[in-house]
C-alpha atoms as one frame of an Amber mdcrd trajectory, in Angstrom:
protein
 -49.302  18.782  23.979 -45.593  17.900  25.041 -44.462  16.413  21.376 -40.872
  17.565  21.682 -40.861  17.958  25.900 -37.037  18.207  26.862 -35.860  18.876
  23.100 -34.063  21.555  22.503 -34.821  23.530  18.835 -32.939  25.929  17.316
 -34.649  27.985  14.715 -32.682  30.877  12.631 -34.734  33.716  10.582 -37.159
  33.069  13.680 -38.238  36.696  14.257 -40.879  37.084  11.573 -42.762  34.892
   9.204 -42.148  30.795   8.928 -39.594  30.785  11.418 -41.798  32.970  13.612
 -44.831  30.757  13.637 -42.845  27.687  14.194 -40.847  29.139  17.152 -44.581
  29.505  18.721 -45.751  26.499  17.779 -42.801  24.521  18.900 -43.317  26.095
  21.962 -46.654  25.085  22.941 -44.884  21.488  21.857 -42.753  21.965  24.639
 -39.538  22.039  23.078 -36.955  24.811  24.940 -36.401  27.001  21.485 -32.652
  29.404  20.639 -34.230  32.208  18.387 -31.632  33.339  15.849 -32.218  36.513
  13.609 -30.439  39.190  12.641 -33.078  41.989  13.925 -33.809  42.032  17.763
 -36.613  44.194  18.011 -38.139  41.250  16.032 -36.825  38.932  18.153 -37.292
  40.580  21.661 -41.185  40.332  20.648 -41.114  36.741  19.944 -39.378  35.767
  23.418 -41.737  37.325  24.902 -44.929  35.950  23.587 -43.950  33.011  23.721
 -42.687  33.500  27.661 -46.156  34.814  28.134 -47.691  31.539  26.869 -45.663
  29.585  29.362 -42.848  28.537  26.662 -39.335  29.108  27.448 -36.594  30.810
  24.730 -33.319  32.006  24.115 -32.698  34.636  21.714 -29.563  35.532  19.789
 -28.951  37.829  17.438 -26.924  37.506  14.405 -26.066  36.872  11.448 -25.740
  33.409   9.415 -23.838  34.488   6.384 -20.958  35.067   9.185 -19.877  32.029
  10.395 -18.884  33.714  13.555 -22.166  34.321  14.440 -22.874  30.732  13.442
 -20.119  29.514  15.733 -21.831  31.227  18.501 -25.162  30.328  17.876 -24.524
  26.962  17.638 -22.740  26.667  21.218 -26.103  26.005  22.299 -27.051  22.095
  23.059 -29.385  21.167  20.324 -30.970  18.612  18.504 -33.480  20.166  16.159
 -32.511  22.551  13.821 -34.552  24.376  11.644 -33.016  26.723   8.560 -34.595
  29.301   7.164 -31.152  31.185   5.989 -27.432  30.545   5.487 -28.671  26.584
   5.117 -25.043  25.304   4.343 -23.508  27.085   7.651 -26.075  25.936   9.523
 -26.132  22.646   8.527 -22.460  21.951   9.116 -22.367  23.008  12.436 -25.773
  21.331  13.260 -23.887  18.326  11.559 -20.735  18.351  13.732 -23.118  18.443
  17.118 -25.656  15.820  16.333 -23.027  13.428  14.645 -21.026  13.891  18.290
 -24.317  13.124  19.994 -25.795  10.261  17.632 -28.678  11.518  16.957 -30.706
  14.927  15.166 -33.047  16.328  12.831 -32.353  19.150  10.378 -35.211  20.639
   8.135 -33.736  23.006   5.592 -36.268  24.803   3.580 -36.203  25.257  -0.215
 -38.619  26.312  -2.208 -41.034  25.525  -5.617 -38.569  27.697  -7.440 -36.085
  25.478  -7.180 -37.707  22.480  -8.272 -37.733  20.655 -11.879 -40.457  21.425
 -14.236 -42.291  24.065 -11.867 -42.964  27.680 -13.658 -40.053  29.402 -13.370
 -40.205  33.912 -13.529 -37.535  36.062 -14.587 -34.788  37.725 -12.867 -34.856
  34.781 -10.320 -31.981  32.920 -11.455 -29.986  32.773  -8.636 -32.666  32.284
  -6.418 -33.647  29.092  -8.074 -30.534  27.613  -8.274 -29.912  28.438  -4.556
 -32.815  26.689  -3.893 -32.186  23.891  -5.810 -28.968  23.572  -4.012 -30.606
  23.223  -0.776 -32.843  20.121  -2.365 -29.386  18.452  -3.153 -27.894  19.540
   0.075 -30.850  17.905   2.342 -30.591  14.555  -0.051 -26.467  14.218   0.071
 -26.776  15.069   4.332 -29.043  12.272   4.548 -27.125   9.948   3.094 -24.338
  10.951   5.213 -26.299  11.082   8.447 -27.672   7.649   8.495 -24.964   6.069
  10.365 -24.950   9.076  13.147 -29.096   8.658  13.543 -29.206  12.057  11.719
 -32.376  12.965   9.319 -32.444  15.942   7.066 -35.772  17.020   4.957 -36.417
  19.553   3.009 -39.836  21.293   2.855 -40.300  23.341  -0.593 -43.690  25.301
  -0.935 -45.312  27.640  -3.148 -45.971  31.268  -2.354 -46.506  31.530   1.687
 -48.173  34.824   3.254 -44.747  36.419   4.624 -43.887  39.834   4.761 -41.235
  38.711   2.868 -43.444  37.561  -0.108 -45.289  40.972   0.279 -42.686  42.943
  -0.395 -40.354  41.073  -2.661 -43.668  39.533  -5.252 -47.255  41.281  -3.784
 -48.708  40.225  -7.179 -48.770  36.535  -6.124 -51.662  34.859  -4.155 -50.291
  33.036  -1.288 -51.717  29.418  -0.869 -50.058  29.003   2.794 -49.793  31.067
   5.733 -46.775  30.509   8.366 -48.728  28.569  10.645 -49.713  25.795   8.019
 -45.646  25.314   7.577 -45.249  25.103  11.512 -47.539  22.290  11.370 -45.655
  20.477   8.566 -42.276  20.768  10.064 -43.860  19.688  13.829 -44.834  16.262
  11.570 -41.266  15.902  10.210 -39.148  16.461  13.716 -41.426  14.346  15.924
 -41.989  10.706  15.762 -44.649  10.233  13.191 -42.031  11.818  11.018 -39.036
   9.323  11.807 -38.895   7.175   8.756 -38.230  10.724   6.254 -34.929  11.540
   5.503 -33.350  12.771   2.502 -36.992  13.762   1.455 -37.833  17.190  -0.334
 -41.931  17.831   0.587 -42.924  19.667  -2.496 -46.249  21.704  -1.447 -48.448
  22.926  -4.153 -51.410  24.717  -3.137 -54.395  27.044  -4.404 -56.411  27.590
  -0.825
């Protein structure tokens, strides 16, 4: 299928996990993908399966709590931009290049945790607030985007099979694997997506 042919995508925190399975499934979407993570071992092995699938990606390694690193990584033509990490660097450089252009998608992703009246653990307070930030973020963006043909979502799930959420909370069941949020943000950057913007998905579920 060639739902983003001739897009360009960049994806940070794509060398394991979320980011991971939506650099691959992007791919076979035929988007051309810029791989951003901080570890390149992880991200030399994603280039290359997706190269052997027929896909085509850059990868860059760095950092986006330094906005040097973002100011690099963000040299590359783009219209897609996916943020797993550093959301509010990423943002307003993805911002600045789509505005210029007329035209962009940015998914940042948040998470249950940050959202009102969900179950809330201890010793996560900055977490949640973080992630309630990036709800308020994504909404405010919108807003601001309209007149440039900009749209920002957010996408907050539950507990999602990383090895993230393995090491960090391995008492929790996870209710979604990596793939299942590829296919979610796929719906929100191509066309059957086009009239969200400003919306925060909030995925609950028990599989």
């Amino acid at each position: 299928m060639d739902t983003l042919k001739h897009r360009v995508a960049i994806i940070t925190g794509a060398g394991r996990g979320i980011g991971r399975a939506t650099a691959h499934l992007f791919a076979r979407e035929g988007a051309h993908l810029v791989l951003f993570s901080r570890t390149a071992s992880h991200l030399a092995e994603a280039t290359s399966e997706i190269a052997q699938a027929g896909g085509q990606a850059l990868s860059i390694v760095g950092d986006v709590s330094r906005e040097a690193d973002v100011d690099a990584l963000f040299q590359q033509v783009m219209d897609i931009a996916v943020n797993l990490r550093g959301t509010f660097l990423c943002c307003l450089k993805a911002f600045q290049l789509m505005a210029a252009q007329q035209q962009g998608v940015i998914i940042n992703f948040s998470s249950l945790s940050g959202v009102r009246g969900v179950e809330k653990f201890p010793g996560l307070s900055a977490y949640n607030v973080s992630k309630s930030g990036v709800a308020g973020l994504t909404e405010i963006l919108a807003v601001e985007g309209e007149p440039y043909n900009i749209r920002v979502c957010a996408v907050s799930p539950g507990a999602v099979d990383t090895e993230m959420l393995q090491q960090a909370a391995p008492h929790l069941k996870a209710g979604m694997t990596p793939d299942d949020m590829a296919e979610i943000v796929l719906f929100l950057v191509g066309d059957t997506g086009r009239k969200l913007s400003g919306t925060n998905i909030e995925i609950f579920s028990n599989r």
